[in-house]
ROSE-625082 format. One record per residue (C-alpha): residue in one letter; x, y, z. Coordinates in steps of 0.25 Angstrom, whole numbers, plus 5000, padded with zeros to 4 digits. Layout:
BEGIN
AXYZ ...
***
This chain:
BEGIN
X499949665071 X501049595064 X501449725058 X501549795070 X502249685076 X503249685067 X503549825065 X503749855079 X504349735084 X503449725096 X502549595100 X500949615097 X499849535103 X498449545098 X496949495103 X495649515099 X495149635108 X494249595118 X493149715121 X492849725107 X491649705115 X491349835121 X491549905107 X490449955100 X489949855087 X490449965077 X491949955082 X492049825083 X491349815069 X492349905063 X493549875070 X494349745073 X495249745086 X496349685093 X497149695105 X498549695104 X499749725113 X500849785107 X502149745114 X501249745126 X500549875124 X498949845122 X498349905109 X497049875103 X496949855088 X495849905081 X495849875064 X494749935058 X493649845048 X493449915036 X493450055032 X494250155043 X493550275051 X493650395052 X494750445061 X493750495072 X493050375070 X494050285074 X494450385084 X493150345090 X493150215088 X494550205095 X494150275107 X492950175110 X493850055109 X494850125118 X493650115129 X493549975129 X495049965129 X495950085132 X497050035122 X497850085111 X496950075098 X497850045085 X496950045072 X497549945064 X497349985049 X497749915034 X497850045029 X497950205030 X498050325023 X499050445029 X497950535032 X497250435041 X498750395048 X498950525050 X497650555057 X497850435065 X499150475070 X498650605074 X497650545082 X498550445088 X497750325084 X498650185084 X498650125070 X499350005062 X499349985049 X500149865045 X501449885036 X501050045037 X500950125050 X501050095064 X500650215073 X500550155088 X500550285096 X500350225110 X501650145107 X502350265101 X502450185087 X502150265073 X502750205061 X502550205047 X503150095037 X503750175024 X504050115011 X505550115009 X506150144994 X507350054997 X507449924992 X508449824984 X508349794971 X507849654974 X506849684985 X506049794974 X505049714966 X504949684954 X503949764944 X503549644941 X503349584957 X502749734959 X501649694950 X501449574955 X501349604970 X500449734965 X499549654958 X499349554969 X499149684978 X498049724970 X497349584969 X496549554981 X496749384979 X497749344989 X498449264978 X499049284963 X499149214953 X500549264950 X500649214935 X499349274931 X500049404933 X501049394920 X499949424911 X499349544919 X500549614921 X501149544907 X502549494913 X503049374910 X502749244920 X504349264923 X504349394930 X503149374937 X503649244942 X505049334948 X503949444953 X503349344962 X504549284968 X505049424971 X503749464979 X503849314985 X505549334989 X505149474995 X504049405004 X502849454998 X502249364992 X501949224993 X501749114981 X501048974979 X500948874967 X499848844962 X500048744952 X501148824944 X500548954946 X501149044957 X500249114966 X500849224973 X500049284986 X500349355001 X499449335013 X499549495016 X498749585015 X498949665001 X499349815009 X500249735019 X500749675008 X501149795000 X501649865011 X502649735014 X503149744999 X503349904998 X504949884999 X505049804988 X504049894979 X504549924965 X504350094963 X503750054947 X504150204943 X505550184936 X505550334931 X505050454928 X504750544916 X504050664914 X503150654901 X502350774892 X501050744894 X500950724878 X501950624877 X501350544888 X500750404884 X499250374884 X498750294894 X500050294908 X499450284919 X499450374929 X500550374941 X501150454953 X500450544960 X499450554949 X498950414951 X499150424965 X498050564964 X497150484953 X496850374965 X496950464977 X496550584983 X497850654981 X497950774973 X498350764958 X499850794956 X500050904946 X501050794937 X500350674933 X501150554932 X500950414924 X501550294924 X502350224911 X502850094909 X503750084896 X505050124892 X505550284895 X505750294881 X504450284879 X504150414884 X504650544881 X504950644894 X505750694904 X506450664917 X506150814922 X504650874924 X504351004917 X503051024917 X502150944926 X500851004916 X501450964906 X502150844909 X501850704916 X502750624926 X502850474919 X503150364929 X503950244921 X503450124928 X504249974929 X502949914926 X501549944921 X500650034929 X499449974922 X499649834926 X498949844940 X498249984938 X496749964944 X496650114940 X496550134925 X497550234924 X498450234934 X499450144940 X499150044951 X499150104965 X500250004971 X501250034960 X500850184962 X501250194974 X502550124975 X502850214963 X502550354971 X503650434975 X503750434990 X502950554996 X502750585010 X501650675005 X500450625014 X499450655004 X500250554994 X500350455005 X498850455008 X498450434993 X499550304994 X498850265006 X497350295000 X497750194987 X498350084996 X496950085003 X496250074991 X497149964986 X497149864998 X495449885000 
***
């Protein structure tokens, strides 16, 4: 509620809903609910428990709480893939869906938070504070023991030391002592969290080369679109890219493609795509997708959607 709150500058009470009552024992087992008034228009709130229906499910289960109160039913959801948005907009259905989309129809609101490519040079993170904050994303403890990190990522004690007092003067993060060991940690949840740091994300991808098959090194994972396709639905692109962390002298190419049979797109990364891979062979799936170009494909920005799922649980 905070959220909405926020972004629309409007005042929102809630209150537990009280003809919960007169619901039949599987709504009220798969759904929680709340009343709310937004900016003095009554709304009921209804966030699902565990795994979403069906769109003519929920169709159904909307119209049977709307007879035991003919109010606006907003879904409130942690997450949501563009096909799913898209079938609920067309079905006019109310949903929230914290630091994403707001789509209020009986208030004529429809918004959607994009990620913007504009930032300063001291607001961008660090490779090093984007490995750090990726790795605590990835860990489901609430804390982390920050120097324990050096020798995963092998970094110095120094730069890890400078990555956590960045994400702690951008206000993502928050640290303790524990003796003389700092414990960094945050008390949101791990998608609102990433969403919150998306303007200061560092793109890893520093430039691009296009390598003969042949000349290509053993053993780069996977990157782009082809990663992106090895994790998802999405169809295989007829280019396969990798990712390389290592000097461009190391490699022998060329800035334009000639023959996308015969050639590869190399990705030269800032840091290494291995270090928090949980799939062998293929970078990890938050650096993958601050490093994809941005698409307005809907295909593409389902599959993104499809992995962040998988990544929060």
């Amino acid at each position: 509620m905070k959220y909405v709150s926020d972004t629309l500058g409007v005042e929102i009470s809630t209150e537990p809903w009280a003809s919960t009552g007169s619901l039949p024992y599987y709504l009220v087992d798969r759904y929680e609910f709340k009343k709310a008034m937004i900016d003095s228009v009554p709304c009921l709130f209804m966030k699902p428990i565990g795994e979403f229906e069906t769109l003519p499910a929920v169709k159904k289960h909307i119209s049977r709480v709307c007879e035991a109160e003919p109010l606006p039913v907003v879904l409130d959801l942690d997450a949501m893939t563009a096909r799913r948005r898209k079938s609920l907009i067309e079905s006019r259905i109310p949903f929230v869906v914290p630091s994403c989309h707001i789509y209020l129809p009986f208030l004529g609101i429809a918004l959607t938070e994009r990620y913007t490519s504009i930032k300063t040079a001291s607001e961008t993170l660090m490779p090093s504070s984007q490995l750090l904050l990726f790795h605590y994303l990835y860990q489901p403890e609430a804390e982390l023991r920050a120097g324990e990190t050096a020798e995963v990522f092998g970094i110095s004690a120094m730069q890890v030391t400078r990555a956590i007092k960045q994400l702690s003067a951008l206000g993502l993060v928050q640290t303790r002592k524990e003796g003389v060991r700092t414990i960094m940690l945050s008390n949101e949840r791990r998608h609102d969290l990433f969403n919150r740091a998306k303007p200061h994300l560092l793109n890893p991808v520093r430039k691009r080369l296009y390598v003969e098959y042949e000349d290509l090194p053993k053993g780069l994972p996977i990157s782009g679109y082809s990663a992106l396709s090895e994790m998802t639905m999405l169809g295989s692109p007829t280019m396969r890219t990798f990712a390389f962390y290592g000097k461009a002298d190391e490699l022998t190419g060329t800035d334009t493609l000639v023959d996308n049979t015969a050639q590869a797109e190399v990705e030269f990364w800032c840091y290494d795509p291995a270090l928090l891979s949980k799939h062998p062979g293929v970078v990890d799936t938050l650096s993958l997708i601050v490093s994809l170009p941005r698409d307005d494909d809907p295909r593409v920005e389902e599959a993104i959607e499809e992995l962040l799922i998988k990544v929060w649980g």
